[in-house]
FIGURO-897215 format. One record per atom (N, C-alpha, C): residue in one letter; atom name; x, y, z. Coordinates in nm, 3 decimals. Layout:
   r    a        c1        c2        c3
   A   CA         X         Y         Z
...
***
This chain:
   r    a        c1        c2        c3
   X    N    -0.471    -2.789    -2.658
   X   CA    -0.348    -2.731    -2.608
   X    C    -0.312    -2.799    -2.476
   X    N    -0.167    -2.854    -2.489
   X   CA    -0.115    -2.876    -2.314
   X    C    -0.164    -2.791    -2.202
   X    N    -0.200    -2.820    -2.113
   X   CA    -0.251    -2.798    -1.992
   X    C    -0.167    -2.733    -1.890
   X    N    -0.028    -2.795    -1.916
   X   CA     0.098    -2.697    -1.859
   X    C     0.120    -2.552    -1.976
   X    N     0.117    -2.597    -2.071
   X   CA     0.121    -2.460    -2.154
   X    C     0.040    -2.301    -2.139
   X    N    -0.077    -2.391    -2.083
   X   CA    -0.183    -2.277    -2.077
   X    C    -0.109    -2.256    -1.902
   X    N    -0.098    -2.281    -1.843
   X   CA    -0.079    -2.300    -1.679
   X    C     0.044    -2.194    -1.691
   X    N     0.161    -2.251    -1.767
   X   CA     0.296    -2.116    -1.782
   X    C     0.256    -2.035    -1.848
   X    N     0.149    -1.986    -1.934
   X   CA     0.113    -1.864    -1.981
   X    C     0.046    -1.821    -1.889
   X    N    -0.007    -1.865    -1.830
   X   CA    -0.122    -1.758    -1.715
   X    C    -0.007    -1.737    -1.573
   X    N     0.039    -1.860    -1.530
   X   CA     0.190    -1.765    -1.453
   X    C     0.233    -1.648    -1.505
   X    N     0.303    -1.664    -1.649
   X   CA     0.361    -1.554    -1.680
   X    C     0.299    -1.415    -1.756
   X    N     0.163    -1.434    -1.766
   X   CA     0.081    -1.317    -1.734
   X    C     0.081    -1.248    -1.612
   X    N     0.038    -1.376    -1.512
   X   CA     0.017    -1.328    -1.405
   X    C     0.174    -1.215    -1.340
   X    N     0.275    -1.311    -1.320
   X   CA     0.395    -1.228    -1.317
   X    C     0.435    -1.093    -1.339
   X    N     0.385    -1.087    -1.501
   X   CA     0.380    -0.942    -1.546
   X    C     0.284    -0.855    -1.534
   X    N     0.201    -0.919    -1.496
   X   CA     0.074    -0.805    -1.401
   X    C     0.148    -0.715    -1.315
   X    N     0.180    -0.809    -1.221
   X   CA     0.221    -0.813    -1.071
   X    C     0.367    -0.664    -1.097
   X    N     0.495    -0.721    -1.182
   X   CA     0.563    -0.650    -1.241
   X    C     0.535    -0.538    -1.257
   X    N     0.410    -0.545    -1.331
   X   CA     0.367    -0.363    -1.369
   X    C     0.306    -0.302    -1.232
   X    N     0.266    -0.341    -1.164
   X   CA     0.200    -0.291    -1.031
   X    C     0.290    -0.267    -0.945
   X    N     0.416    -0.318    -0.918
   X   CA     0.531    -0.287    -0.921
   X    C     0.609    -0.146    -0.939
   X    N     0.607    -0.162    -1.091
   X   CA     0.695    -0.047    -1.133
   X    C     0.644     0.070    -1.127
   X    N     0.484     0.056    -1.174
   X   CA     0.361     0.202    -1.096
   X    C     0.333     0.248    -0.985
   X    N     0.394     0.174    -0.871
   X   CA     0.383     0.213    -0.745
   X    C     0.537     0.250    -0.722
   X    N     0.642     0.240    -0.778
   X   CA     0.750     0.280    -0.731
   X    C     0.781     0.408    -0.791
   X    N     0.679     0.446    -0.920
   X   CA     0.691     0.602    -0.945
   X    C     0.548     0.673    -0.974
   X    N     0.569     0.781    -1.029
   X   CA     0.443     0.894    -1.067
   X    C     0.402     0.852    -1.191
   X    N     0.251     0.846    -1.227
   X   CA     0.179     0.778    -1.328
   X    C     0.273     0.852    -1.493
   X    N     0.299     0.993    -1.471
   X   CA     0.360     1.013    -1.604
   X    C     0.461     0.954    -1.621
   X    N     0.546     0.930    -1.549
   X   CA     0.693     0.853    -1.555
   X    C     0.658     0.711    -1.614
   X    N     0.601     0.666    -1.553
   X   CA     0.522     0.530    -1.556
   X    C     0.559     0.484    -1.699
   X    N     0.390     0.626    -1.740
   X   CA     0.366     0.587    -1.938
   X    C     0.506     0.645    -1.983
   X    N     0.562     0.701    -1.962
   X   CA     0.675     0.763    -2.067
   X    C     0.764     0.618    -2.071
   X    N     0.764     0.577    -1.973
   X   CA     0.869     0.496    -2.004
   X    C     0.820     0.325    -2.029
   X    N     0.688     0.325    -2.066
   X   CA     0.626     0.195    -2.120
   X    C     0.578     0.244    -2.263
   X    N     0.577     0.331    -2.267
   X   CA     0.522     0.389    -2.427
   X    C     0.660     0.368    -2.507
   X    N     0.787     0.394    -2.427
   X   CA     0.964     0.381    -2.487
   X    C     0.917     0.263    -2.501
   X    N     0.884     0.187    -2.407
   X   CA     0.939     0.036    -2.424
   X    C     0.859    -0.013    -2.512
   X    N     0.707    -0.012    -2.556
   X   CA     0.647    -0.077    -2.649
   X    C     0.608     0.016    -2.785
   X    N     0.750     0.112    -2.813
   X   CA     0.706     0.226    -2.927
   X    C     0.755     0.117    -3.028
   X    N     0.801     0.015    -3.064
   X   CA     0.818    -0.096    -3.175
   X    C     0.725    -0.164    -3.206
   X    N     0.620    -0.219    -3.116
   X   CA     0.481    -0.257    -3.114
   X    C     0.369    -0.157    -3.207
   X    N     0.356    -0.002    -3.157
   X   CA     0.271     0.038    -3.191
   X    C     0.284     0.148    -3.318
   X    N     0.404     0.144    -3.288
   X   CA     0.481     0.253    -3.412
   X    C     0.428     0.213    -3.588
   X    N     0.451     0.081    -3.598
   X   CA     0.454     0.072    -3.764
   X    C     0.302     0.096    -3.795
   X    N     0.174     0.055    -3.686
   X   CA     0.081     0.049    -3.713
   X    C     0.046     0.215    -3.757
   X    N     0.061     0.303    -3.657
   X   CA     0.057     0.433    -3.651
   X    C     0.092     0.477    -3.765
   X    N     0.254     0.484    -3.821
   X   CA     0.285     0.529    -3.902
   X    C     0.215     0.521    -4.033
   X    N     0.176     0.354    -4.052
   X   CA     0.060     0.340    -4.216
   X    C    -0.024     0.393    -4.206
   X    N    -0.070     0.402    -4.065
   X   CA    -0.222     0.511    -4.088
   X    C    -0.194     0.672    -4.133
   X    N    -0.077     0.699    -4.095
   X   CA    -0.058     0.840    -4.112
   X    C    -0.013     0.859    -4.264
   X    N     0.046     0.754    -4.306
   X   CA     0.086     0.710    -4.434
   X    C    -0.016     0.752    -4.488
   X    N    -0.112     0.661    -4.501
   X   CA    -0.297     0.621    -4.570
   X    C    -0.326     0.757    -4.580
   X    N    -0.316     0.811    -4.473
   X   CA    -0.392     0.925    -4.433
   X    C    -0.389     1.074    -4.531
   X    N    -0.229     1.061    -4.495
   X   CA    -0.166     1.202    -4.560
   X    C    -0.132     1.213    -4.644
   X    N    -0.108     1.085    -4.701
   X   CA    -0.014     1.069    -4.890
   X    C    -0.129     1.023    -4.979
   X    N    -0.186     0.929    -4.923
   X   CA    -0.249     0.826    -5.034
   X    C    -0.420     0.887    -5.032
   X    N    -0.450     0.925    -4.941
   X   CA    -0.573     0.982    -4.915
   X    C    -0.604     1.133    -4.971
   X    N    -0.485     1.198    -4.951
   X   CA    -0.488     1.362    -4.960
   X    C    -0.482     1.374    -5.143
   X    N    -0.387     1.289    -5.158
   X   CA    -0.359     1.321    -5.353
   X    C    -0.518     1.278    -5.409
   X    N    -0.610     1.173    -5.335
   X   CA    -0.738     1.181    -5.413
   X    C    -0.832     1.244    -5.395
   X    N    -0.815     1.337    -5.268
   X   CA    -0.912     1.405    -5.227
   X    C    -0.871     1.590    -5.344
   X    N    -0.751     1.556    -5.373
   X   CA    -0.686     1.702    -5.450
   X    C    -0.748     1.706    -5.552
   X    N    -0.738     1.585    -5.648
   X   CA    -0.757     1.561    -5.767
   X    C    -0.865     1.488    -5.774
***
């Protein structure tokens, strides 16, 4: 891998570290998550949902029968 590539990914990690330390110090820790849980509910949502899927539909009808 380019050497600048890895170099602008770790800037722009670093950046968004910094960003979030930021936005947590300018409010109260619940505010914080409520409004990073909004922002990455597209990320974690579909995963969630198949499990609940698996869980409640596909799991429950073999455990019935």
């Amino acid at each position: 891998m380019n050497p600048y590539v890895v170099l602008i990914i770790i800037v722009a990690v670093f950046v968004f570290l910094i960003y979030l330390l930021i936005d947590f110090a300018s409010s109260n820790a619940n505010a914080f998550m409520d409004k990073w849980a909004k922002k990455t509910l597209w990320i974690w949502l579909p995963f969630y949902g198949l499990w609940r899927l698996v869980r409640e539909v596909i799991l429950k009808k073999r455990i019935i029968k």
